[in-house]
C-alpha positions as CSV (number, residue, x, y, z in Angstrom):
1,X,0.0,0.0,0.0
2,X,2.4,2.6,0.6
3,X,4.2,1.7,-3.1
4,X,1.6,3.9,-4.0
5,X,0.3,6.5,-1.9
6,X,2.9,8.2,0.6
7,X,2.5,6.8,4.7
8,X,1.4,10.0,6.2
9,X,-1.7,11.2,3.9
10,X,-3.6,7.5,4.7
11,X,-6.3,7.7,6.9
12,X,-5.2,6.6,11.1
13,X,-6.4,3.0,10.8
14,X,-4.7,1.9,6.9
15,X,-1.8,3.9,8.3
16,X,-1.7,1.4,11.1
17,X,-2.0,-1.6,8.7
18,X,0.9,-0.5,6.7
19,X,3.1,-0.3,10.1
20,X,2.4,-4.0,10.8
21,X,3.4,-5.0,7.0
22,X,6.9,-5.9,7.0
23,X,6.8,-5.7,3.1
24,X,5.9,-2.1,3.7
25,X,9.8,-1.4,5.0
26,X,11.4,-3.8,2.1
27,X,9.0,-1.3,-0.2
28,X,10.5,1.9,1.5
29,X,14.6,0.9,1.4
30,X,14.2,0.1,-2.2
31,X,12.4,3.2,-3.0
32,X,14.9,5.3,-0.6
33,X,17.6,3.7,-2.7
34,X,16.5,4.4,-6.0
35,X,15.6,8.1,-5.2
36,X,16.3,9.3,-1.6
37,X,12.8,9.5,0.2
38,X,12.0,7.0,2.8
39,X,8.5,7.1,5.0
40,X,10.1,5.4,7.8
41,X,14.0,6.0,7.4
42,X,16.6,3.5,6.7
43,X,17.8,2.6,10.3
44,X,14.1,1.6,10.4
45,X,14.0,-0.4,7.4
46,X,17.0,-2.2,8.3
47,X,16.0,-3.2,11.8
48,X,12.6,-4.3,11.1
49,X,13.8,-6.8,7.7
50,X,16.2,-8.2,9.8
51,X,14.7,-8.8,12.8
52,X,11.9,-10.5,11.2
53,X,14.6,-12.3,8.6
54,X,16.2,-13.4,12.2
55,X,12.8,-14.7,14.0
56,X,12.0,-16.4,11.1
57,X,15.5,-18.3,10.4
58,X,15.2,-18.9,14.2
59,X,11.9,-20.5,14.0
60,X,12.6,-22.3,10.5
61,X,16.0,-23.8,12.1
62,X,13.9,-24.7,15.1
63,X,11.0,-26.9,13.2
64,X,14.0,-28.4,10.9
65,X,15.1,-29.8,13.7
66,X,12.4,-31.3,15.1
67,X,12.2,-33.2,11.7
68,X,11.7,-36.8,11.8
69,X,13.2,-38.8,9.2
Protein backbone atom coordinates (compact mmCIF):
# COMPACT_ATOMS: atom_id res chain seq x y z
CA UNK A 1 0.00 0.00 0.00
CA UNK A 2 2.41 2.62 0.60
CA UNK A 3 4.25 1.70 -3.06
CA UNK A 4 1.59 3.86 -4.01
CA UNK A 5 0.26 6.46 -1.90
CA UNK A 6 2.89 8.25 0.60
CA UNK A 7 2.47 6.82 4.68
CA UNK A 8 1.41 10.02 6.18
CA UNK A 9 -1.72 11.17 3.89
CA UNK A 10 -3.57 7.50 4.74
CA UNK A 11 -6.28 7.66 6.93
CA UNK A 12 -5.18 6.60 11.09
CA UNK A 13 -6.37 2.99 10.81
CA UNK A 14 -4.70 1.87 6.86
CA UNK A 15 -1.79 3.93 8.34
CA UNK A 16 -1.70 1.37 11.09
CA UNK A 17 -1.98 -1.60 8.73
CA UNK A 18 0.94 -0.46 6.67
CA UNK A 19 3.11 -0.32 10.09
CA UNK A 20 2.44 -3.97 10.84
CA UNK A 21 3.37 -4.96 6.97
CA UNK A 22 6.93 -5.87 6.96
CA UNK A 23 6.83 -5.68 3.09
CA UNK A 24 5.94 -2.08 3.66
CA UNK A 25 9.85 -1.45 5.04
CA UNK A 26 11.37 -3.77 2.14
CA UNK A 27 8.99 -1.34 -0.21
CA UNK A 28 10.47 1.92 1.49
CA UNK A 29 14.55 0.86 1.36
CA UNK A 30 14.18 0.13 -2.23
CA UNK A 31 12.36 3.24 -3.01
CA UNK A 32 14.90 5.31 -0.62
CA UNK A 33 17.64 3.71 -2.67
CA UNK A 34 16.52 4.42 -6.05
CA UNK A 35 15.58 8.08 -5.20
CA UNK A 36 16.27 9.26 -1.62
CA UNK A 37 12.82 9.48 0.22
CA UNK A 38 12.05 6.98 2.83
CA UNK A 39 8.55 7.08 4.97
CA UNK A 40 10.13 5.42 7.81
CA UNK A 41 13.97 5.96 7.44
CA UNK A 42 16.59 3.52 6.74
CA UNK A 43 17.75 2.64 10.32
CA UNK A 44 14.13 1.61 10.44
CA UNK A 45 13.96 -0.41 7.39
CA UNK A 46 16.97 -2.21 8.30
CA UNK A 47 15.97 -3.16 11.81
CA UNK A 48 12.58 -4.28 11.14
CA UNK A 49 13.78 -6.80 7.73
CA UNK A 50 16.17 -8.24 9.81
CA UNK A 51 14.67 -8.81 12.76
CA UNK A 52 11.86 -10.46 11.22
CA UNK A 53 14.55 -12.35 8.56
CA UNK A 54 16.20 -13.38 12.25
CA UNK A 55 12.79 -14.66 13.96
CA UNK A 56 12.02 -16.41 11.06
CA UNK A 57 15.45 -18.28 10.43
CA UNK A 58 15.19 -18.89 14.22
CA UNK A 59 11.88 -20.54 13.95
CA UNK A 60 12.62 -22.32 10.55
CA UNK A 61 15.96 -23.76 12.10
CA UNK A 62 13.88 -24.74 15.13
CA UNK A 63 11.01 -26.87 13.18
CA UNK A 64 13.97 -28.37 10.86
CA UNK A 65 15.13 -29.80 13.69
CA UNK A 66 12.45 -31.30 15.11
CA UNK A 67 12.20 -33.25 11.68
CA UNK A 68 11.69 -36.81 11.81
CA UNK A 69 13.17 -38.82 9.24
Amino acid sequence: MSALFPVPDLPGAVRLAVRLNPLSYGVDGLRGALNGSFAFGVATDFAVLGGLGAILLAVGAYLFSKIEV
